[in-house]
C-alpha positions in Angstrom: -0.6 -19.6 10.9 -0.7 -18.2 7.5 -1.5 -20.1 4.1 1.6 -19.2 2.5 0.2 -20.6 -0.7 -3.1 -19.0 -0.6 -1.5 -15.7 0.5 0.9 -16.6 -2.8 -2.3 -17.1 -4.8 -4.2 -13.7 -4.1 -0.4 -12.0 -5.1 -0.6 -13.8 -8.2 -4.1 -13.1 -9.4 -3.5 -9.3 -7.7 -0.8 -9.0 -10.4 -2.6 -10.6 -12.9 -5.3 -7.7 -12.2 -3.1 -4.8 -12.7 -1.4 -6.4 -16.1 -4.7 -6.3 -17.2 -5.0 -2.5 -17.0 -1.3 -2.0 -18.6 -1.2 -4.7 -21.0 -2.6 -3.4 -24.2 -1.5 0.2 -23.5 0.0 2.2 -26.1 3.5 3.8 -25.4 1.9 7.3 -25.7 -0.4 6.0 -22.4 2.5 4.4 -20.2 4.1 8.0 -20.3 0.5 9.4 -18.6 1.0 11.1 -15.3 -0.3 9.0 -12.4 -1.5 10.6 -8.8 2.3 10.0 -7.3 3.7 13.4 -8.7 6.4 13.2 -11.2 5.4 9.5 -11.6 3.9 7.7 -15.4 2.8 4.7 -15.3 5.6 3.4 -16.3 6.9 4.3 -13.2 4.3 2.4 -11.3 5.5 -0.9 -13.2 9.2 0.2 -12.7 8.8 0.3 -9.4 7.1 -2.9 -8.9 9.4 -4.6 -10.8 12.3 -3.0 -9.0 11.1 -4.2 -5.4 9.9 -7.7 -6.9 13.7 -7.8 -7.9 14.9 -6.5 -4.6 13.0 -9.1 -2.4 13.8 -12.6 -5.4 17.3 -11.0 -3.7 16.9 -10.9 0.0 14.8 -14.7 -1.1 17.8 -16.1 -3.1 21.0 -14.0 -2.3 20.9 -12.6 0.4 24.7 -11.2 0.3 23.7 -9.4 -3.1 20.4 -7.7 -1.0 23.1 -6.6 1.8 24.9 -4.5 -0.9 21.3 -3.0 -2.2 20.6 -1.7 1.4 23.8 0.0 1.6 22.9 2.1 -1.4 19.9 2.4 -0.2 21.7 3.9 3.4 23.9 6.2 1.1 20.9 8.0 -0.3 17.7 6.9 2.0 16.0 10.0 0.0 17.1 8.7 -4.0 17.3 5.1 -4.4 13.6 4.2 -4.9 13.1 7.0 -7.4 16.3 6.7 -9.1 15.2 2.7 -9.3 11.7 3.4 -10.4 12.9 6.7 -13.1 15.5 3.7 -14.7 13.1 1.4 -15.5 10.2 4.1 -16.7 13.3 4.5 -19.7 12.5 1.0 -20.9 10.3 0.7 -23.9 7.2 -0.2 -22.4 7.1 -3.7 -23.6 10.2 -4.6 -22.0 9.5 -3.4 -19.0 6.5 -5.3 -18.9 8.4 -8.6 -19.6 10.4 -7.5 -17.1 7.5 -7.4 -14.6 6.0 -10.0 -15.6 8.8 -12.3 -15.4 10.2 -11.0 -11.8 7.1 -11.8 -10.2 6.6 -15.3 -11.5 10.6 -15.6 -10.5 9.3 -14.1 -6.9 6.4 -16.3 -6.0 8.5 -19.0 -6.9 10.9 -18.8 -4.4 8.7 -17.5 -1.8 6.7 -20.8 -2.3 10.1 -22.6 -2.0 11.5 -21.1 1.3 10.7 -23.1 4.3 7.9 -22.8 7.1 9.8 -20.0 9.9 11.8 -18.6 7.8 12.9 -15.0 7.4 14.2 -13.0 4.5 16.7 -9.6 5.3 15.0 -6.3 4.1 15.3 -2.9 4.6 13.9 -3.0 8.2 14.1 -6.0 10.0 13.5 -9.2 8.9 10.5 -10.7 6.9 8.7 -13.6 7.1 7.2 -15.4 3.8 3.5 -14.9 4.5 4.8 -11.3 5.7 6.7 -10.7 2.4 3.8 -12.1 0.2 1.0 -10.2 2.1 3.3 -6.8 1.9 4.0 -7.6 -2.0 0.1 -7.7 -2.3 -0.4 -4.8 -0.7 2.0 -2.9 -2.5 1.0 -3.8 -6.0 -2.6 -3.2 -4.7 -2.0 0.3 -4.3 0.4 1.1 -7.3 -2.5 -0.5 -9.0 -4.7 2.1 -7.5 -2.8 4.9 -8.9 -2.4 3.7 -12.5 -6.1 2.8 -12.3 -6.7 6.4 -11.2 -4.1 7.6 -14.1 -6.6 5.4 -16.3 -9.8 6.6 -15.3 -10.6 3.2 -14.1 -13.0 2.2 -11.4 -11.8 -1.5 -10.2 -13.8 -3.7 -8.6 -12.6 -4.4 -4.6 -11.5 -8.2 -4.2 -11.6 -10.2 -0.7 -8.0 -9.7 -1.1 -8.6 -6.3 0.5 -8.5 -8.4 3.6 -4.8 -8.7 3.5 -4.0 -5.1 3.1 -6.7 -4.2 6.1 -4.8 -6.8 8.1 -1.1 -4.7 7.8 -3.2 -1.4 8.3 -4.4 -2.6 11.8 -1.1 -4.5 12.5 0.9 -1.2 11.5 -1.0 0.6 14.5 2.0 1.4 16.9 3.9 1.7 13.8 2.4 5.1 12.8 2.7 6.3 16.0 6.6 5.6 16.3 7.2 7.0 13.1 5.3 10.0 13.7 7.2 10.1 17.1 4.0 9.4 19.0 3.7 7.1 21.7 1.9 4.5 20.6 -1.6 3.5 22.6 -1.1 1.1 25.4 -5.0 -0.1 25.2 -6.4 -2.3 21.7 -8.6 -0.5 18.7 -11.4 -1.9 18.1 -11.7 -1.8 13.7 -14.6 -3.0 12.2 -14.5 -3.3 8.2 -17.0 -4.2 6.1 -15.9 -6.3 3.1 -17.0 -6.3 -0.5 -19.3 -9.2 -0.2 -21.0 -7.9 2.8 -19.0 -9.8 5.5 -17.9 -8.2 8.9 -13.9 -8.6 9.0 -13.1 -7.4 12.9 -9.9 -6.7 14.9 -9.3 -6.3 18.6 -12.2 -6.3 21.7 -15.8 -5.8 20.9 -15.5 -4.0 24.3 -12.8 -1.3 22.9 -13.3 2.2 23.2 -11.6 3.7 20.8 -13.1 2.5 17.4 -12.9 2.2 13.6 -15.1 1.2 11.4 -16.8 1.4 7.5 -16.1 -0.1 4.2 -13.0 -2.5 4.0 -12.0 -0.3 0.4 -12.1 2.9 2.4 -9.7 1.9 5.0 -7.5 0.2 2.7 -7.4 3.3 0.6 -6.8 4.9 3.9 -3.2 3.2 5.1 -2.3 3.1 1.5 -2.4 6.7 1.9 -4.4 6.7 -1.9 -7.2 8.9 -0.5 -7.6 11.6 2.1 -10.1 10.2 5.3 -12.7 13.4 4.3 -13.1 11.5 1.5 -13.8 8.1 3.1 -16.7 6.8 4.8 -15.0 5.9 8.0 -16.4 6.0 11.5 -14.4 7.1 14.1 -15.0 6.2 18.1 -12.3 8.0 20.4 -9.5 10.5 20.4 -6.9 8.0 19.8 -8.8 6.5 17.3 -9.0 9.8 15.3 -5.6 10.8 16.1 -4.3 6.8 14.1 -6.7 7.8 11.1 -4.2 11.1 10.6 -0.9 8.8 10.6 -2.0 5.4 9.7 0.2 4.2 6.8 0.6 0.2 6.0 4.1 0.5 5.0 7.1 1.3 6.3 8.9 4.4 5.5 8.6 8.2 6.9 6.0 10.0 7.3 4.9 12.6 4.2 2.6 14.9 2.2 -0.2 12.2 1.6 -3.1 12.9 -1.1 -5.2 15.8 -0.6 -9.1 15.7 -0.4 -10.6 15.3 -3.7 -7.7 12.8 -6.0 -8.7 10.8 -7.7 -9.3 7.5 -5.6 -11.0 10.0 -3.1 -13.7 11.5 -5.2 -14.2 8.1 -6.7 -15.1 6.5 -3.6 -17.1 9.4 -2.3 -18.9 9.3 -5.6 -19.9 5.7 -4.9 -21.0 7.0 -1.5 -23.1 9.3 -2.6 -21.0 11.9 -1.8 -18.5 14.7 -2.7 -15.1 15.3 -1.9 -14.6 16.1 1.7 -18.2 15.8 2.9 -17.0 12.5 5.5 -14.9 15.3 7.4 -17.6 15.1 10.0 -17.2 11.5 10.5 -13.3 11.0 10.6 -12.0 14.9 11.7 -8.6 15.4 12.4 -7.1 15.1 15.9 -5.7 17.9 18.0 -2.0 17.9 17.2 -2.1 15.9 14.2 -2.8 17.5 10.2 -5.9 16.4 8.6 -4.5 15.1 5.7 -3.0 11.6 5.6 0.5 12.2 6.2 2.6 9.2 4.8 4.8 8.2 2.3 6.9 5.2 1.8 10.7 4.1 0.9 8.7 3.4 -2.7 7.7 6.7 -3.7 8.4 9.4 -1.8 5.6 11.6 -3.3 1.9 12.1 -2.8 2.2 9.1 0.0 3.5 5.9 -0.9 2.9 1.5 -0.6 
């Protein structure tokens, strides 16, 4: 069972991380273009404060939540952007209040729901540790982008461990979404975490396998770099046909990054490599494109958490 109020912590301090980066920006820098086309930063933040709003909703009034996914059915293609391009009109220091204070109000009443229970959301039904860890994830790869925006390199966190956790559990998602029958046997994913530590899922006897640097998958079902760019082994057809779909979120399928943004070349870079030179390791399946194809209900462009 999960530990709702570690899982709670690592959201926390994964916030705290990316109001580092934003806090002392000038306005002139929240209006900087971000990897996410037609996104600013201030978007990013929008957006996150948007969905933290959203799911203190679905925690605390649930009724209210029903009427935000019926806006959301009226215009499955709008209501994320329209939510984040809203906020991005705040002056930057409200907006960051605004974040600031919706994820405190959020983590408090996850940490006040009881053990088993579930929360409505735009698919079906989440669980608290399931809500937290997906929170995490999603702030972890906003983060990414305004990072990137930023020119900053951030340092990879155990937390990583949650995110690599929905990317493996996301498996047979990918495939339905991508209407692909999903694998009947287990993948074998081997990740290797910041500190050194072997983070494994599935049987050691598996043939289809994944493994390589925790960061590099995580960037991979974030859909924040392109697998050329990754240093990602792949074991098996299937295995190489889930590295062209694999997307930790939920949502339809999309463009994705191409080989070479920012979060790609920076990892090759700390690789030793350029941009593209892992297409050897991790090539594209027949019948699937190369580039990671996802995007999400939060950002429909450039591939999306």
């Amino acid at each position: 069972m999960a530990d709702t109020a570690a899982l709670l912590d690592d959201l926390r301090a994964e916030g705290d991380d990316l109001d580092a980066l934003v806090a002392g920006l000038d306005p002139g820098q929240w209006a900087r273009p971000t990897p996410a086309v037609g996104w600013t930063i201030a978007h990013q933040i929008a957006h996150l404060a948007w969905t933290d709003a959203r799911a203190s909703e679905a925690a605390s009034a649930p009724e209210v939540f029903a009427r935000e996914v019926e806006k959301a059915a009226a215009a499955p293609e709008r209501f994320v952007d329209e939510g984040a391009a809203a906020g991005a009109l705040e002056p930057p220091a409200a907006l960051l209040a605004r974040w600031r204070a919706g994820r405190a109000a959020l983590s408090q009443l996850l940490a006040a729901r009881p053990e088993g229970a579930k929360l409505p959301w735009y698919g079906p039904p989440m669980g608290v540790a399931s809500m937290a860890t997906a929170r995490l994830m999603e702030t972890w790869a906003h983060g990414q982008d305004v990072a990137d925006a930023l020119g900053v390199r951030r340092t990879p966190t155990a937390r990583l461990r949650h995110i690599a956790h929905i990317g493996v559990r996301a498996r047979d998602y990918a495939y339905a979404i991508n209407q692909l029958a999903p694998p009947r046997e287990e993948f074998r994913v081997e990740l290797t975490a910041p500190d050194g530590a072997l983070w494994t899922y599935g049987p050691p006897e598996a043939s289809q396998r994944v493994s390589g640097p925790a960061l590099d998958f995580c960037l991979l079902v974030t859909q924040r770099a392109h697998r050329d760019d990754l240093a990602l082994r792949v074991d098996g057809g299937e295995a190489r046909r889930w590295l062209g779909i694999a997307q930790a979120f939920a949502g339809p399928p999309g463009a994705g990054r191409p080989a070479g943004s920012p979060a790609g070349a920076t990892v090759a870079a700390a690789h030793g490599a350029g941009p593209g030179a892992h297409a050897a390791v991790s090539p594209a399946a027949d019948g699937v494109a190369a580039g990671d194809v996802g995007r999400c209900r939060t950002k429909r462009h450039g591939g999306e958490a």
